[in-house]
C-alpha positions in Angstrom: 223.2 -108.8 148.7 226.6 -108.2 146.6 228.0 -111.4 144.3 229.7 -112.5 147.7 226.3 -113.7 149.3 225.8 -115.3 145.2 229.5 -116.9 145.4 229.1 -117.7 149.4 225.9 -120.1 148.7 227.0 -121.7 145.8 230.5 -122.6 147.4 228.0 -123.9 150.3 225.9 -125.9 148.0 228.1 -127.4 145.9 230.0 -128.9 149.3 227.0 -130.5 150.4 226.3 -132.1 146.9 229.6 -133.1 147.1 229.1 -134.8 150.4 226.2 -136.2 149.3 228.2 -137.6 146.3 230.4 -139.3 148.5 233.4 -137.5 147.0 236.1 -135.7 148.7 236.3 -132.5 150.0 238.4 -130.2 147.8 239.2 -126.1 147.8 237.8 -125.3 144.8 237.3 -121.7 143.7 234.2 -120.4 142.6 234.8 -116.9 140.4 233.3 -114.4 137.8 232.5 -116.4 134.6 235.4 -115.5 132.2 232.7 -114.8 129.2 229.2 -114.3 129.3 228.1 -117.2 127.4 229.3 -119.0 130.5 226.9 -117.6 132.5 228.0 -115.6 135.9 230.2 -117.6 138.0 232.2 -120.7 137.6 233.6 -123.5 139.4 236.7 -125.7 139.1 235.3 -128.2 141.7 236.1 -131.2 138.7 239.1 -131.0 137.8 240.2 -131.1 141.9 238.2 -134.3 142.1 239.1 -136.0 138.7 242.4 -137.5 140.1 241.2 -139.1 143.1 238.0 -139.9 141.0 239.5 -141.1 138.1 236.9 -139.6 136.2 236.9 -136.7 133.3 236.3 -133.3 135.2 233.2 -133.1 132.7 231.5 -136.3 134.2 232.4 -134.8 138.1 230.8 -131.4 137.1 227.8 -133.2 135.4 227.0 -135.1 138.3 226.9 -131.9 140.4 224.8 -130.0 138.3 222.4 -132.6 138.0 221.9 -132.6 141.6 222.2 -129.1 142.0 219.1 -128.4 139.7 217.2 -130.3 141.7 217.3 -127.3 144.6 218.8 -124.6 143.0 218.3 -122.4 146.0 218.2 -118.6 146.5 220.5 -117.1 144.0 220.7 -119.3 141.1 218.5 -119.8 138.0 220.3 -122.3 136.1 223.1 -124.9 136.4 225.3 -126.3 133.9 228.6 -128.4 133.3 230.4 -126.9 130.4 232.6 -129.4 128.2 235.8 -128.0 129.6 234.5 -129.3 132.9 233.7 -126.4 134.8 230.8 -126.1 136.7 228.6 -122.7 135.2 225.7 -121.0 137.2 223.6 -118.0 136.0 222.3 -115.7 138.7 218.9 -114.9 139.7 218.7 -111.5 138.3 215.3 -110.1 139.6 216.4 -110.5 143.0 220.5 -109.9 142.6 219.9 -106.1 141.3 217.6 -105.4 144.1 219.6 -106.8 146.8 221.8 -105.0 145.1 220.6 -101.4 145.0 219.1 -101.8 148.5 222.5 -102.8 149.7 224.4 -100.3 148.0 222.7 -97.5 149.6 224.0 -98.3 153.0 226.8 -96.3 154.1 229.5 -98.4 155.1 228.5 -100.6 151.8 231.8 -102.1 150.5 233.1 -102.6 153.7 235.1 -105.7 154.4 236.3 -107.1 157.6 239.4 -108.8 156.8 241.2 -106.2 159.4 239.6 -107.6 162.1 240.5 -103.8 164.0 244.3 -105.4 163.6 247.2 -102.6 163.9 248.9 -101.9 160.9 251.8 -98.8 160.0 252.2 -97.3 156.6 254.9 -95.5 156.4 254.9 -93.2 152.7 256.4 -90.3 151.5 259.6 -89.8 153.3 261.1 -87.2 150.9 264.0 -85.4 152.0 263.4 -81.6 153.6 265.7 -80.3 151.1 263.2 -79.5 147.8 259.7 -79.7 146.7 257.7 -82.5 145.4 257.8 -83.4 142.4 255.7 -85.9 140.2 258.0 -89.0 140.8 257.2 -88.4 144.7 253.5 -88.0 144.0 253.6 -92.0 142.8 255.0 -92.8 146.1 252.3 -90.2 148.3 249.7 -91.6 146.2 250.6 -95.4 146.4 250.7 -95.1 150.1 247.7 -92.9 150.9 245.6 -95.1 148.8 246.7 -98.4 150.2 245.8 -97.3 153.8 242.3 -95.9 152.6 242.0 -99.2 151.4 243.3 -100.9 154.3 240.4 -98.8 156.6 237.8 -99.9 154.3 238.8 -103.6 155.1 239.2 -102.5 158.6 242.6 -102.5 160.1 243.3 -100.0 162.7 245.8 -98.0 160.4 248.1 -95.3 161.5 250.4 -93.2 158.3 253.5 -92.2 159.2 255.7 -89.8 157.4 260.0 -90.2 157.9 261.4 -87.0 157.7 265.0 -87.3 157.3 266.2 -84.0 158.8 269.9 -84.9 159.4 271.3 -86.5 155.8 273.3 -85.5 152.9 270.8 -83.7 150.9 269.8 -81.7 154.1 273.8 -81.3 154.6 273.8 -79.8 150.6 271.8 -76.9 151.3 273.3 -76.1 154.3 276.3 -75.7 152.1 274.4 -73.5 149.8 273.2 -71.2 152.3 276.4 -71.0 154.0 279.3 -71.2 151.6 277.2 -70.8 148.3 276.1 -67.1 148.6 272.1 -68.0 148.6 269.9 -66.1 150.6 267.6 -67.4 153.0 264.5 -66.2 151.4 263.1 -66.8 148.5 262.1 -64.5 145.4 258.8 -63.1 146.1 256.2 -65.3 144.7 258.2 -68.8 145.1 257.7 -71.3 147.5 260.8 -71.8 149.9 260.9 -75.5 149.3 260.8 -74.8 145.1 263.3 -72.8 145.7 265.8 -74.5 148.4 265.5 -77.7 145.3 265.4 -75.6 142.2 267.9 -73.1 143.3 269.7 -73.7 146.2 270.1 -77.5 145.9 271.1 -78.1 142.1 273.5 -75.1 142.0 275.7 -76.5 144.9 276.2 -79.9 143.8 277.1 -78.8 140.5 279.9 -76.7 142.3 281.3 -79.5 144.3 283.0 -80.5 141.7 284.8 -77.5 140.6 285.6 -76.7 144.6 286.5 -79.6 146.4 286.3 -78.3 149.4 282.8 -77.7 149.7 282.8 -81.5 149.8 284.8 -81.5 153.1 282.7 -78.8 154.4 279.7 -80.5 154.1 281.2 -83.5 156.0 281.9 -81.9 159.3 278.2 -80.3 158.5 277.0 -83.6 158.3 278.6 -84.8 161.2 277.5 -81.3 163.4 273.8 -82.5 162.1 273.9 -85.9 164.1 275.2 -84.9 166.9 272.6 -82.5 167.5 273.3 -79.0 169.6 275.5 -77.6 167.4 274.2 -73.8 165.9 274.7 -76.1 162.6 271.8 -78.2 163.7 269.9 -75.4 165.2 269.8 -73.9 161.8 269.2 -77.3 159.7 266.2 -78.0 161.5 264.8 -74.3 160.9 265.8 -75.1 156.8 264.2 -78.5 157.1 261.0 -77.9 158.6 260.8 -74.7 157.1 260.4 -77.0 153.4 258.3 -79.9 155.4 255.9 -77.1 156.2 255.5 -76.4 152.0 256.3 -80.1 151.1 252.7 -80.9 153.4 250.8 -78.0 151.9 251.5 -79.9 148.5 250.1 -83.3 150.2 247.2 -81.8 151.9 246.4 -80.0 148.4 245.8 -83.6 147.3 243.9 -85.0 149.8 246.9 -86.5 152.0 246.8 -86.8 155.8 248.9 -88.8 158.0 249.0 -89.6 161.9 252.5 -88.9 162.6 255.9 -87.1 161.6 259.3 -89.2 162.8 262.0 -87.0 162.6 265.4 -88.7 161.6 267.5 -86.5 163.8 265.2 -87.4 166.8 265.8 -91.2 166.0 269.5 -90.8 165.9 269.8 -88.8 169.1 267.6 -91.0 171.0 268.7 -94.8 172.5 267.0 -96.8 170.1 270.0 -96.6 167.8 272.5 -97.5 170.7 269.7 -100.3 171.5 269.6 -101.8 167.9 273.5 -101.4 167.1 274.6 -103.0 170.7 271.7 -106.2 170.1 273.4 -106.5 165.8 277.0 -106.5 167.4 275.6 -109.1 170.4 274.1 -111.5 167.8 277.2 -111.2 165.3 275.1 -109.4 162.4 277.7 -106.8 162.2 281.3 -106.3 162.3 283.9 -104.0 162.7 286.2 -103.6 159.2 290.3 -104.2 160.3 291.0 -104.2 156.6 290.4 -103.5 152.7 288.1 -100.5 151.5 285.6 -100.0 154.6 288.6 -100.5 157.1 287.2 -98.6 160.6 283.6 -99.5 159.4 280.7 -101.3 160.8 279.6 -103.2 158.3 276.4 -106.0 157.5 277.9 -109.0 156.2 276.1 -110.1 153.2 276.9 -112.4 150.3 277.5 -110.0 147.4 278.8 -107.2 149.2 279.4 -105.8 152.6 277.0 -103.0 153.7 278.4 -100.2 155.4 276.3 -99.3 158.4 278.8 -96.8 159.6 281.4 -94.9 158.5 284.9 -94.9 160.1 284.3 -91.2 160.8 281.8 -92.6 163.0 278.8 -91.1 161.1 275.6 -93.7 160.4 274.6 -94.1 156.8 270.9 -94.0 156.2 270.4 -98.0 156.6 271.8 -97.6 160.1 269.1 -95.3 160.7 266.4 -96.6 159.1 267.0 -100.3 161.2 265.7 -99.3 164.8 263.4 -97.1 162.8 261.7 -100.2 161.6 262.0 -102.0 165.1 260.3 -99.0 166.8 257.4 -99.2 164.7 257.1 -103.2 165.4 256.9 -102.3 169.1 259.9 -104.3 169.1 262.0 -101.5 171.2 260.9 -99.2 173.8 259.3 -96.0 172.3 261.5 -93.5 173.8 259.5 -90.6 172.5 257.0 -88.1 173.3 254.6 -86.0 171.1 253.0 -83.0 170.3 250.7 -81.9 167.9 252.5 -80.5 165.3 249.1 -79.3 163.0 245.6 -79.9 162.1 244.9 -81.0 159.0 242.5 -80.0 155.9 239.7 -83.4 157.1 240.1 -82.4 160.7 242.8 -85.3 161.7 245.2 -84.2 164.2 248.7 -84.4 162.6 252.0 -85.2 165.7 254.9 -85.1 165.6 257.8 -87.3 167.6 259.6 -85.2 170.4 262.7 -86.0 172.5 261.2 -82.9 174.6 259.3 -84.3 177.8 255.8 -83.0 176.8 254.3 -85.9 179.3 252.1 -86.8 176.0 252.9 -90.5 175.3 250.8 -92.4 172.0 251.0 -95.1 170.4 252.0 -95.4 166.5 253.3 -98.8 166.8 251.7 -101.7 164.6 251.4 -105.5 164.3 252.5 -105.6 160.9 254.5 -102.6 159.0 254.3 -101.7 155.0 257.3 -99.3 153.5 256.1 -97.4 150.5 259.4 -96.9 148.9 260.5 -97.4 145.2 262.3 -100.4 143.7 265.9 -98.7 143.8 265.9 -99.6 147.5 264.7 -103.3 147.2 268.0 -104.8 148.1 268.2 -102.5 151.4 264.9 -103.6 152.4 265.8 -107.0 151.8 268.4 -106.1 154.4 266.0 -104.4 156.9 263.7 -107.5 156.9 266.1 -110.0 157.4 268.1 -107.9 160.5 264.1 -107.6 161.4 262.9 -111.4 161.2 266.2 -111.8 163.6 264.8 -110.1 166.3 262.4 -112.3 166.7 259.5 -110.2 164.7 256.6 -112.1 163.5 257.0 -113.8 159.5 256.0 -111.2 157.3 254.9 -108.4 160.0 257.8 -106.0 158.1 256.8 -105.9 154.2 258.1 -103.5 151.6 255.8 -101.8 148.9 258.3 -101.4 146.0 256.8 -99.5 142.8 258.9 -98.2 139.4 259.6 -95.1 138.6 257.7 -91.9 136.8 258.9 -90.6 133.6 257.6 -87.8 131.6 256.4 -88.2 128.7 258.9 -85.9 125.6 255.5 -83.4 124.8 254.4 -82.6 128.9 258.8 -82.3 129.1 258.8 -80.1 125.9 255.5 -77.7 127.5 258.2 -77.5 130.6 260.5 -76.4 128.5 262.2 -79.8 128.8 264.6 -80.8 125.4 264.4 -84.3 125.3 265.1 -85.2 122.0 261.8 -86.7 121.7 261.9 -89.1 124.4 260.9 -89.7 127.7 262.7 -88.6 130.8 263.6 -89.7 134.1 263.6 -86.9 136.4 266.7 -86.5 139.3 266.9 -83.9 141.9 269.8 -83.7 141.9 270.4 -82.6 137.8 267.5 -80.3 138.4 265.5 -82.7 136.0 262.1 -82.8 137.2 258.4 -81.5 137.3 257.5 -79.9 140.6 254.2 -81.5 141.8 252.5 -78.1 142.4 253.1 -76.5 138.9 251.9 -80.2 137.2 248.4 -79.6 139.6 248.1 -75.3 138.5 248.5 -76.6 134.8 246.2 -79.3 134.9 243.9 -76.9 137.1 244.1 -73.9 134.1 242.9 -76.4 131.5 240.6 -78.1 133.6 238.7 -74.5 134.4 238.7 -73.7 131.0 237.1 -76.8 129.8 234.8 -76.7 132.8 233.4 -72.6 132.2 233.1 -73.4 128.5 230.8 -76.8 129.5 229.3 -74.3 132.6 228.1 -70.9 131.9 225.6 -70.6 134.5 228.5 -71.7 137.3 230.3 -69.3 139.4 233.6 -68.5 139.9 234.4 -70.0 143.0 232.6 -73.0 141.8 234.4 -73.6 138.7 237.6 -73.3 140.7 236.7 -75.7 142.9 235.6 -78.2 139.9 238.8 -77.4 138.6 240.8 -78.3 141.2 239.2 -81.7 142.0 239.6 -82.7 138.3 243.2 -81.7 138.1 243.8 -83.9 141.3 241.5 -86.7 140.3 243.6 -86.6 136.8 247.2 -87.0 138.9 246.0 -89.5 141.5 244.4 -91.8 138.9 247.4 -91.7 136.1 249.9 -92.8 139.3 247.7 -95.7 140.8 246.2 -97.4 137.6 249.4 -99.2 136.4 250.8 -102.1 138.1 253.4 -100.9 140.9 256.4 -103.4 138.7 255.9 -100.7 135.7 257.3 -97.5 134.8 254.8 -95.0 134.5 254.9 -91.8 131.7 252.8 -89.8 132.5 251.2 -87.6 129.8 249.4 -84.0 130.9 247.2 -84.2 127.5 246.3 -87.9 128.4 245.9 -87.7 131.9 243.0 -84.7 131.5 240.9 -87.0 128.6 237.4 -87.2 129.1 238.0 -90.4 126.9 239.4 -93.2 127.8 241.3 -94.6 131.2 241.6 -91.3 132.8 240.4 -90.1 135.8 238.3 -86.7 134.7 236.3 -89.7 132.8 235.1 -91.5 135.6 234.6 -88.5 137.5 232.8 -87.4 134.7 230.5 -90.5 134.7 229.5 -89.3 138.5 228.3 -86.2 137.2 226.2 -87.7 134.1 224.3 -89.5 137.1 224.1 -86.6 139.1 222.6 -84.9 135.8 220.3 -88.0 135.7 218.9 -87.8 139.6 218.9 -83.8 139.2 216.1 -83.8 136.1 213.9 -86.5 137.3 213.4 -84.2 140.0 212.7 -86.2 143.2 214.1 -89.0 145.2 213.8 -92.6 144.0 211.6 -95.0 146.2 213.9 -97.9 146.9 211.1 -100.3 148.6 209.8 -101.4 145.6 210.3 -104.4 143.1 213.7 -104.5 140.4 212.1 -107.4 138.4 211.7 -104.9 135.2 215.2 -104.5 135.3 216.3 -106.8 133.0 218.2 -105.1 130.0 221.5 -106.6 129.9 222.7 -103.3 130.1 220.8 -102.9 133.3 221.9 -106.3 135.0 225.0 -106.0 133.8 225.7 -102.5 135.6 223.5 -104.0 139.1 226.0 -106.9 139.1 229.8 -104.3 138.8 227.9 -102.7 141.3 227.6 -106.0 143.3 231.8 -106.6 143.0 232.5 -103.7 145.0 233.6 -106.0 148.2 235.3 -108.2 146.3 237.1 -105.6 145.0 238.4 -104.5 148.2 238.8 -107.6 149.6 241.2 -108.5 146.5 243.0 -105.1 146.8 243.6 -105.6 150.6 245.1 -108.6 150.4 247.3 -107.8 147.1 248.5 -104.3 148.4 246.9 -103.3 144.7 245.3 -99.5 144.4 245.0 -101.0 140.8 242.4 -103.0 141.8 240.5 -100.1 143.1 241.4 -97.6 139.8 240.4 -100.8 137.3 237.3 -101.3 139.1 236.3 -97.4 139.4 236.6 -97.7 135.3 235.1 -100.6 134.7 231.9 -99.5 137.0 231.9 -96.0 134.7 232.2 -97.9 131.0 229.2 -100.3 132.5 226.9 -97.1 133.7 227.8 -95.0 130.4 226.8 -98.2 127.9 224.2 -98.4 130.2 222.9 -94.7 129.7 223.9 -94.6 125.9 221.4 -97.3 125.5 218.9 -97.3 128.3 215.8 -94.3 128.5 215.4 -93.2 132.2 213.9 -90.4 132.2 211.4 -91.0 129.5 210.5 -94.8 130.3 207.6 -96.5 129.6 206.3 -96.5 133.1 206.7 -94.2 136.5 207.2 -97.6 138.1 210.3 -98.3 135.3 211.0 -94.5 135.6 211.6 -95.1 139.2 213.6 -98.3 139.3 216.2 -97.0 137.1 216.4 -93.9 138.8 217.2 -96.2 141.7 219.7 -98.4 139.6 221.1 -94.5 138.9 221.5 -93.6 142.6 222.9 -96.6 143.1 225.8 -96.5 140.6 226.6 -93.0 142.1 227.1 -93.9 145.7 229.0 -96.9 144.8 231.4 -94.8 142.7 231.5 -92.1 144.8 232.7 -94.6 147.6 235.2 -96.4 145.5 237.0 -93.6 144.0 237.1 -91.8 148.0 239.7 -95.2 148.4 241.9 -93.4 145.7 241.6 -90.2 147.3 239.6 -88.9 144.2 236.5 -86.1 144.7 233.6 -86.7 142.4 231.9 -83.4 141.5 228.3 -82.8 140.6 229.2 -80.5 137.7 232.0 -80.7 135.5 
């Protein structure tokens, strides 16, 4: 049993009441208590009923728990109507922590069907083949890889997709570098080709546009040469451009990314789907051609604040126009006219494909029912766009939603250790200015002070092992610092912070796993779970058995809210519940084998729980740390 069974039969019971009562049937919620004096769970069901009653919400709930005592069934000890007029219930402890444990130790425990095997795309990522990652990136790899985790665990049928826009501007700027900017095409020995094609070749060319303006013009035709595809321009863009996709994965692989599919830009362009989508806009009047004013020769989006260039009079497609029968493609809403081949395997096994105009006579499916765009705030009001053109074609309400999020700072002491002047503040990082943190050197710092921490705390550990324990901490620290905020605020994220074993962090929740590993470890065998909970009965005790018991809920609420905070808050809460609980709690050295046992179980339980929640956030928990 988890609190839903505990919620699910009071909801049930107070309906019948209810009936019985001769009052009218309302949708009441029935939650988590607010405070503990309140018991476990409460129920609004009075003030619902006091209109059409015409009574106080206190008399309605007094009348209920009156006839609830009578029967209090299963899962409930005691009922009460609180002055406010809510409805208050405490559970049945003895047998909640035992159902519990025992359920808890079943591997799909957490599990929520709320999928129903539906289809569903997320699409994340999506960072231009022209530079690294760096740590404002990660929020959006991060956002997305744990919303689909999530959205497995409530079972949809999920399939990750990953936009690579081969044939835009960026892509067009270091083409410019290589071929008008003096850069050669490899790297300095020891530097990643996509740290380099940002760091060097990128940020040094547009700083020179604007001392040689024709480098500007240059990069037009370029641009132009990309799109249309057979060009030795295009030959050599998409050499460049999967030459830094191939580095950019190695970064997301590194932290625990995988994805189902690769959709090329200049594949989407060249194909029909973009003569499809562009002939069915001018068909249904969406779009128009310009005869006059600032976009004359364009085809433009009528909107109410301002027009919205689709494309150019130089007959080149801005990145909306491309992005539109992206979105209809993975609706099912337009022929797929690709093929596919398998482009790698990744680190968990997954096959990873990629989209093909090649006739490779493999055809799949990466289509979905419903579709969710990680992309960051910035690009709210072309989403906006995207939707509406979508809902026009006829898609289903709501079956194309955008997952905005804010942006990452740095906070001015992780700038100043990267050599950073901020003047004391915090910075927002841009690709262009060369202002930024490359994702890999953030994960190799926070991997050296991790390993040193984790040798001084290890002795006995080797070094392959401490390397390992390293690198799962310094991982665990990034994902966690990117998903715990709401996706409305600005994150700053803080190295020193982020690595606390204090505190909202994630080394200290993984560090909680490895306190119970300690635990299980010493008392030297495996716990007996057929047994009776009843001496379980420390609030410390019930208290960790029923966070243990939210762990549906939790995904359940997360699902439906698009929330990895959920997930991250809960991961936390369960650790601060198990540490009170083992700051004040003997397990070891209990009175009894038989108590010795039991919270050995309650122990083992907390661990697979956890271990389970934080795999949603893409988080190892190590033994040893």
């Amino acid at each position: 049993m988890t609190l839903r069974l505990l919620f699910a039969e009071i909801r049930s019971n107070v309906k019948k009441i209810c009936d019985n009562l001769g009052y009218q049937q309302a949708e009441f919620d029935v939650s988590e208590a607010s405070r503990p004096e309140f018991g476990d769970v409460s129920c609004n069901v009075g003030f619902l009923l006091a209109k059409s009653l015409k009574k106080r919400p206190f008399e309605i709930a007094k009348s209920i728990a009156n006839e609830y005592n009578k029967d209090k069934g299963k899962f409930v000890t005691e009922v009460s109507a609180h002055s406010s007029g809510y409805l208050n219930f405490v559970a049945n402890y003895p047998l909640l922590t035992q159902s519990v444990i025992q359920s808890s130790i079943q591997e799909n425990y957490g599990q929520i069907d709320i999928g129903k095997n539906s289809k569903i795309v997320v699409e994340h990522t999506s960072v231009n083949p022209n530079k690294a990652l760096h740590v404002g990136h990660v929020r959006n790899i991060i956002i997305g890889d744990t919303i689909s985790r999530i959205l497995q665990k409530a079972c949809y049928d999920v399939r990750v997709l990953n936009y690579v826009d081969d044939s835009g501007l960026q892509v067009a700027d270091i083409i410019v570098g290589f071929r008008y900017g003096g850069f050669s095409r490899e790297p300095p020995k020891g530097q990643k080709f996509d740290h380099y094609c940002g760091d060097v070749v990128y940020v040094n060319t547009t700083e020179r546009y604007e001392n040689d303006p024709t480098l500007a013009t240059k990069r037009s035709l370029i641009l132009k040469e990309l799109e249309e595809g057979k060009s030795e321009t295009a030959k050599f863009g998409d050499e460049i451009t999967r030459h830094v996709l191939e580095e950019q994965l190695k970064t997301c692989w590194r932290l625990g990314v995988t994805y189902d599919c690769l959709n090329f830009e200049s594949q989407i362009v060249r194909s029909n789907l973009w003569k499809n989508v562009f002939d069915k806009m001018k068909s249904m009047g969406i779009i128009e051609l310009e005869k006059e004013g600032k976009n004359v020769g364009c085809w433009v989006i009528k909107a109410e604040s301002d027009d919205k260039v689709l494309v150019r009079s130089d007959g080149t497609a801005t990145y909306i126009a491309k992005d539109i029968p992206y979105a209809a493609w993975k609706l099912g809403i337009l022929d797929d006219p690709f093929y596919y081949k398998q482009y790698s395997t990744q680190r968990d096994g997954r096959v990873l494909w990629e989209t093909t105009l090649e006739n490779t006579e493999t055809k799949l499916n990466f289509t979905g029912d419903a579709v969710i765009t990680v992309i960051d705030s910035r690009q709210s009001r072309l989403q906006n766009i995207i939707t509406k053109i979508i809902s026009d074609f006829k898609a289903k309400e709501g079956s194309y939603f955008h997952l905005g999020y804010e942006s990452v700072t740095l906070s001015a002491e992780t700038a100043k250790t990267l050599n950073l002047d901020t003047g004391g503040k915090s910075v927002q990082m841009s690709g262009r200015k060369g202002i930024y943190v490359n994702a890999d050197y953030v994960l190799d710092i926070l991997g050296v002070k991790t390993y040193e921490e984790a040798k001084k705390r290890n002795p006995d550990l080797n070094e392959v092992k401490l390397v390992q324990i390293s690198e799962q901490v310094a991982i665990g620290a990034l994902r966690y610092s990117m998903i715990k905020q709401d996706l409305d605020k600005i994150i700053t994220f803080d190295m020193t912070e982020s690595l606390s074993l204090e505190g909202d962090t994630g080394p200290y929740i993984q560090y909680s796993y490895a306190r119970a590993m300690r635990i299980l470890e010493k008392g030297g065998k495996t716990p007996s779970f057929g047994v009776s909970f009843s001496d379980l009965n420390t609030s410390y005790e019930t208290i960790l058995a029923k966070m243990i018991g939210k762990f549906d809920i939790q995904v359940e609420d997360a699902a439906k809210n698009l929330s990895p905070k959920i997930i991250a808050r809960y991961c936390y809460d369960l650790a601060v519940a198990f540490n009170t609980f083992y700051e004040h709690v003997k397990v070891l050295t209990a009175e009894s084998e038989a108590l010795v046992n039991a919270r050995l179980c309650l122990v083992y339980s907390f661990k697979e729980t956890l271990d389970k929640a934080l795999s949603l956030l893409g988080i190892d928990a190590p033994e040893r740390m």
